[in-house]
N, C-alpha and C positions, 0 to 999 in steps of 0.2 A: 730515324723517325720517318715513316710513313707518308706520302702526300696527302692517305686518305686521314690518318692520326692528325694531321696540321686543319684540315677544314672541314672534321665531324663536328656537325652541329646538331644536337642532342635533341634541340627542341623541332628539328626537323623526321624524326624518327617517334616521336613520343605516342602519338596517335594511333601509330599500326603498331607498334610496340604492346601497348595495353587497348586493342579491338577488344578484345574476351577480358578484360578487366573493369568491367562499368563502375566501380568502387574507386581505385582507383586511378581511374582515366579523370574522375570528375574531381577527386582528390588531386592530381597533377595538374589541372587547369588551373588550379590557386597559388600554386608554389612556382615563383621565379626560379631560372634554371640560368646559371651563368657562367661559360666554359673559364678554366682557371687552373695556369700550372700550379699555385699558390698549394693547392690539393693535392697530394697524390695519385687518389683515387674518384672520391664521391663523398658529399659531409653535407647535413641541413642544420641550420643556424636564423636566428633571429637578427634581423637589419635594426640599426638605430631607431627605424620610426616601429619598430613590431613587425615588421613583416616578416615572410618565409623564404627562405632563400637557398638552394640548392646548387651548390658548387660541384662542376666534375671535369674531370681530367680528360681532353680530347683523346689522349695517346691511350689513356687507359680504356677509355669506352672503343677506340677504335679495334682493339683487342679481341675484344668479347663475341662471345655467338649472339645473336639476337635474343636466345633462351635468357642466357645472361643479364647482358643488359636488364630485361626487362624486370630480373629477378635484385639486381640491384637498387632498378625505382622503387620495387616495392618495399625493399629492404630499408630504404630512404623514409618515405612516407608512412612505415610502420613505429617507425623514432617518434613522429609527429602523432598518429595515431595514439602511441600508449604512455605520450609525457614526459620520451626520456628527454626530450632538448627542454624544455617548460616546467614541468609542474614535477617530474622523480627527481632530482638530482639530489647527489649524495651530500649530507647537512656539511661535508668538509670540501675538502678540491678535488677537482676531478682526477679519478683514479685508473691507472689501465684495467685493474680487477674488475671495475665497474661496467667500465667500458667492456669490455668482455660478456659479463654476466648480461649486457643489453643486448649486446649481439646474439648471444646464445638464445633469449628468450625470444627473438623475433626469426633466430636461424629456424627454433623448430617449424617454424608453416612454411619454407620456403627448402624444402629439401632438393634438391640434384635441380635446382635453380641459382647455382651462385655458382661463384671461378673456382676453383679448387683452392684445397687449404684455408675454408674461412671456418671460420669458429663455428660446429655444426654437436650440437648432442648426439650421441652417441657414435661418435668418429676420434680417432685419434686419442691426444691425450685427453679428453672427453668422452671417453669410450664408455666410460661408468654412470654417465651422466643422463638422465630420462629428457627428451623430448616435452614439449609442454608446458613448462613451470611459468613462472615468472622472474624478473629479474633479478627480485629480492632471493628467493628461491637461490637463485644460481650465487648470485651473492656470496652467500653464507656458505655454501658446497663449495667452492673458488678456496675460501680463507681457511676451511678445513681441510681438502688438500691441500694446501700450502701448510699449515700446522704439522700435518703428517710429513711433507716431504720435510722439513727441516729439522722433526725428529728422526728418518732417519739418515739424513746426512749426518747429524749429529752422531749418529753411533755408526758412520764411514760408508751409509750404503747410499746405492743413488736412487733417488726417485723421481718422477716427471713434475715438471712446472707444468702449471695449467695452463700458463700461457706459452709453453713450446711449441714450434713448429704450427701454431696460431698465426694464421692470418687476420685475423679476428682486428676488433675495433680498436683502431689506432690514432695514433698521434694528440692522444687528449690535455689537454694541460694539465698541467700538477702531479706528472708521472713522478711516480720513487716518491712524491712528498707526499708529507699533513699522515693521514694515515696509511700511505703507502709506507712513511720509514719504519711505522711503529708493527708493519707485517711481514714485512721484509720485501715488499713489491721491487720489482726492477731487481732481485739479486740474481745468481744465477749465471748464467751463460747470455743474457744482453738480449734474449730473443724478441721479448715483450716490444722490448723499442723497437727492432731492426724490424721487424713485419707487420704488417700493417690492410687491413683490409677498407673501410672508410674511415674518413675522417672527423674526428667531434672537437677538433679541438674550437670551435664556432659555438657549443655548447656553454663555455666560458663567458660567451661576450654579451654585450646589452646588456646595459640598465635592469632593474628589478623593475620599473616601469613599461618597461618595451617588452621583458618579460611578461607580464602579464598582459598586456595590450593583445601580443599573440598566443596566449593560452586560451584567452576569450575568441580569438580571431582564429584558431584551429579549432574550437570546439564548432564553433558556426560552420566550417567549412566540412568537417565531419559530420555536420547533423544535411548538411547541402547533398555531400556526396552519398550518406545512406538512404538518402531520400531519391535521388535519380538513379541508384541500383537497384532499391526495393520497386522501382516503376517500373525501371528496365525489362531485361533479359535475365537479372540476376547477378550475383554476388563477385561471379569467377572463381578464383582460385578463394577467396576469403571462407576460411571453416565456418562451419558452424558455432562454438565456441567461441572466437573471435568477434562472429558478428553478433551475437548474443552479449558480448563486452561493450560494442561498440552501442549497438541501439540502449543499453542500460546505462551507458554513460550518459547520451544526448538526453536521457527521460530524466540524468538527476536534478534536483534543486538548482534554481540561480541564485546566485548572489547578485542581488539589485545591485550594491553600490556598485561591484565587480563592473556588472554590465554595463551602468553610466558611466563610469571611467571609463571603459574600452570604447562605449560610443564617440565620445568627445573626443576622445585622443584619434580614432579613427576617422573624423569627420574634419579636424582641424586642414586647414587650410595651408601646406606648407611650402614656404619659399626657400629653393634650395640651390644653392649654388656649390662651382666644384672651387676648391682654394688647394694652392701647392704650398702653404703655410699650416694644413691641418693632416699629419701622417693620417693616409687609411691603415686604418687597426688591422683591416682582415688582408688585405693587398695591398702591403706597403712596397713602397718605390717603385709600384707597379700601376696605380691607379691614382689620380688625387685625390685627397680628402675631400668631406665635404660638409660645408657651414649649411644647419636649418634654420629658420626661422619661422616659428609658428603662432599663429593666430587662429584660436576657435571663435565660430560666433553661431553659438546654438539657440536654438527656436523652441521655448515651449508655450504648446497651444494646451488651453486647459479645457475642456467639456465643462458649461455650468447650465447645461442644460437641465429641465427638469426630469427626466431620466436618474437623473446621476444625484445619487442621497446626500444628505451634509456629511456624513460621515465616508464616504466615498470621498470626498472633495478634501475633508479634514485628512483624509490617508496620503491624498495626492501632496497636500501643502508639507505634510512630515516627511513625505520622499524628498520635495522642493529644500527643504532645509534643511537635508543631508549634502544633496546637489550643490547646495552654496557654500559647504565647504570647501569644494576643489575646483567652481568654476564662476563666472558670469552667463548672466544668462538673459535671454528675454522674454515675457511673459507675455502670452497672446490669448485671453481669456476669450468663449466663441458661445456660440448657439448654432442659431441660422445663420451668422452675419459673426465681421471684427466688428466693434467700436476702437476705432485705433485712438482714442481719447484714453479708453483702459487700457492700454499693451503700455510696459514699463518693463526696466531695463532691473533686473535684482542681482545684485552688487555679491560677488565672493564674500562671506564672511556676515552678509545681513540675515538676520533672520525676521519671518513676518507670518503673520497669524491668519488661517480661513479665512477667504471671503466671498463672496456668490454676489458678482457685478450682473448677471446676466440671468433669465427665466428661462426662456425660448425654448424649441427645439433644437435638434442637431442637424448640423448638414456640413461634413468633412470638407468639401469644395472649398468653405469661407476660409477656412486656416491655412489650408494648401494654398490657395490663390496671395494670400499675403504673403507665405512665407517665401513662395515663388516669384515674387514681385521685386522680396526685397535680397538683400547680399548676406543671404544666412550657409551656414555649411553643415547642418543638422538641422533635424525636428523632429521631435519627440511629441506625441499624443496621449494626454492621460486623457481618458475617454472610458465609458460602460462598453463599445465600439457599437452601439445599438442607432443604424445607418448604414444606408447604401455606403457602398467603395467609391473613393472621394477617386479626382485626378491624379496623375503622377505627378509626383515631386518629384524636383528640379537637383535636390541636396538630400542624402542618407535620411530617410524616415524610418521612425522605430512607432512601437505602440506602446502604450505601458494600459494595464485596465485587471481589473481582479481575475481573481483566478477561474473564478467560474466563468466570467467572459471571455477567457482566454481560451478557456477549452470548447468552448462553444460560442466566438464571434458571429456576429450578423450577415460577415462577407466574408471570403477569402481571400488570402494576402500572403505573397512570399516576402513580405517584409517582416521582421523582429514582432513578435507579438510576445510581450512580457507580462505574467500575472503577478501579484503581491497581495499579500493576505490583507484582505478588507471586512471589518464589522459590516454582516446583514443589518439591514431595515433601516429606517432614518434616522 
């Protein structure tokens, strides 16, 4: 091992690494990067509380050409990009075919940009294989040559595993099982295990809660990063095709509930401490564990301005009594002004019916300044947003307002502006 292998630090190169990648560069900016022999290579994985987390091997990075490298970040950040750590995963355990087939769909945009021997379409025993597809795609082409090659071994002749002489996506959990035994994954000559290009076995871990937390929290970060490349200089290496995937995703539907779950989870307040009584999952006897404890205490400011229709108000109180399924919360009804007479605490689990305490105009300031005042760790606006741009807040503000105000707000805001179908007229 190398002196320079012992004290590459990754996050000290990532910048001139991705100059000509404004996509992403602004994409890397959101993903922790944490050197770790744990890895062999390079693997992006979701943390306990949702986060993004990006583990890689000094001795392996200190290896590489700079070309390299930088085609591994992308290779990293295109996991995140197309869902395979989040939202694709296979309905069984993770399988090395899988793994493979994700490699292969992200190997096509990244040609004579990776180390030799990774899993590339039309290379090797992938030589048959087109460029382009998608995971699922390769998937299915994976399990049919493997069909073919165990008929003919069966009648004595030999033919290639798909995963031979693959460096391709390694080390995943639930190699050979679940439906790897029922295909015959892992038979063979051993090659599937012993080579190895990144690692997913990180792909396994976290809660279905934290999973989702950062599906929500990479979709924001991908609408972030294609918004600072579309300003930029442009895309970089990102095809055409690709970014025509990416902007068509950030354009599709939200899911409300989705989103206020991810907000809350993301705004809570958490106390964390390291304990040598809690094994870390991902760096065991390497790292301590570590005990959360979390406390949310979120802020909603309700618009009962005259702007804002009964039935506008009546949409807001039926999102509110979705909300009180999964949280507490506290009510900050405004115009021009609080009445902190009306702000009241609503209880997980209560439900309660429209009400218009307040006439007035609007003016953003009154709600911000309270919630700024007080020990809140979110705040949420349902509002027409029809009003100057209030002051910054202190704690994660989001918007919530119809969709037609959504698309056409009063002011601009790099903060979360949410629409939801609202009944015109009063």
């Amino acid at each position: 091992m190398t002196d320079e292998s012992k004290t590459f630090d990754l996050n000290m190169h990532v910048a001139r690494l991705l100059r000509d990648e404004p996509f992403f560069a602004a994409l890397s900016r959101r993903v922790d990067k944490v050197a770790s022999d744990a890895v062999p290579t390079a693997g992006v994985r979701v943390t306990e509380e949702g986060k993004l987390e990006m583990a890689y091997n000094t001795q392996f990075f200190a290896g590489l050409t700079d070309v390299q490298r930088a085609g591994v970040l992308k290779h990293e950040f295109y996991h995140l990009v197309f869902e395979h750590v989040t939202g694709r995963l296979p309905e069984k355990k993770m399988t090395k075919i899988w793994n493979i087939a994700t490699d292969l769909a992200i190997n096509s945009h990244l040609q004579g940009q990776l180390p030799e021997a990774c899993c590339m379409p039309g290379e090797g025993p992938f030589k048959n294989l087109p460029a382009g597809q998608s995971a699922e795609w390769y998937l299915k082409a994976l399990k049919d040559m493997q069909k073919e090659q165990e008929e003919n071994e069966g009648e004595g002749q030999q033919g290639n595993n798909p995963g031979d002489d693959c460096e391709g996506e390694g080390g995943g959990q639930g190699q050979g099982e679940g439906e790897g035994q029922g295909e015959g994954q892992g038979q063979g000559n051993g090659s599937w295990e012993d080579q190895q290009f990144d690692d997913h076995g990180g792909w396994a871990e976290g809660s279905d809660e934290a999973k989702q937390i950062a599906k929500e929290r990479i979709k924001e970060y991908i609408k972030d990063a294609a918004e600072e490349a579309s300003a930029s200089r442009g895309w970089g290496t990102v095809s055409s095709s690709v970014r025509k995937q990416i902007l068509d995703s950030i354009r599709s539907t939200v899911d409300w509930k989705k989103v206020l779950r991810y907000f809350i989870k993301t705004s809570q307040r958490a106390n964390k401490r390291s304990t040598v009584r809690r094994l870390n999952k991902r760096y065991p006897y390497q790292h301590p564990g570590s005990k959360v404890l979390r406390q949310a205490n979120i802020a909603i400011s309700v618009d009962q301005s005259g702007s804002v229709s009964d039935k506008m108000l009546a949409a807001f109180f039926s999102e509110l009594n979705k909300l009180a399924n999964v949280a507490t919360f506290t009510v900050v009804p405004f115009d021009t002004r609080v009445d902190e007479s009306k702000v009241y605490v609503w209880k997980k689990g209560e439900t309660r019916k429209r009400e218009r305490v307040l006439y007035g105009g609007t003016d953003f300031n009154a709600p911000t300044k309270f919630v700024n005042a007080g020990k809140f760790d979110g705040h949420i606006v349902l509002t027409d947003m029809e009003a100057p741009k209030p002051i910054a807040s202190n704690c994660q503000r989001m918007w919530m307002t119809s969709e037609r105000h959504a698309q056409r707000p009063y002011f601009k805001t790099t903060e979360r502006v949410i629409g939801i179908k609202i009944p015109e007229g009063r």
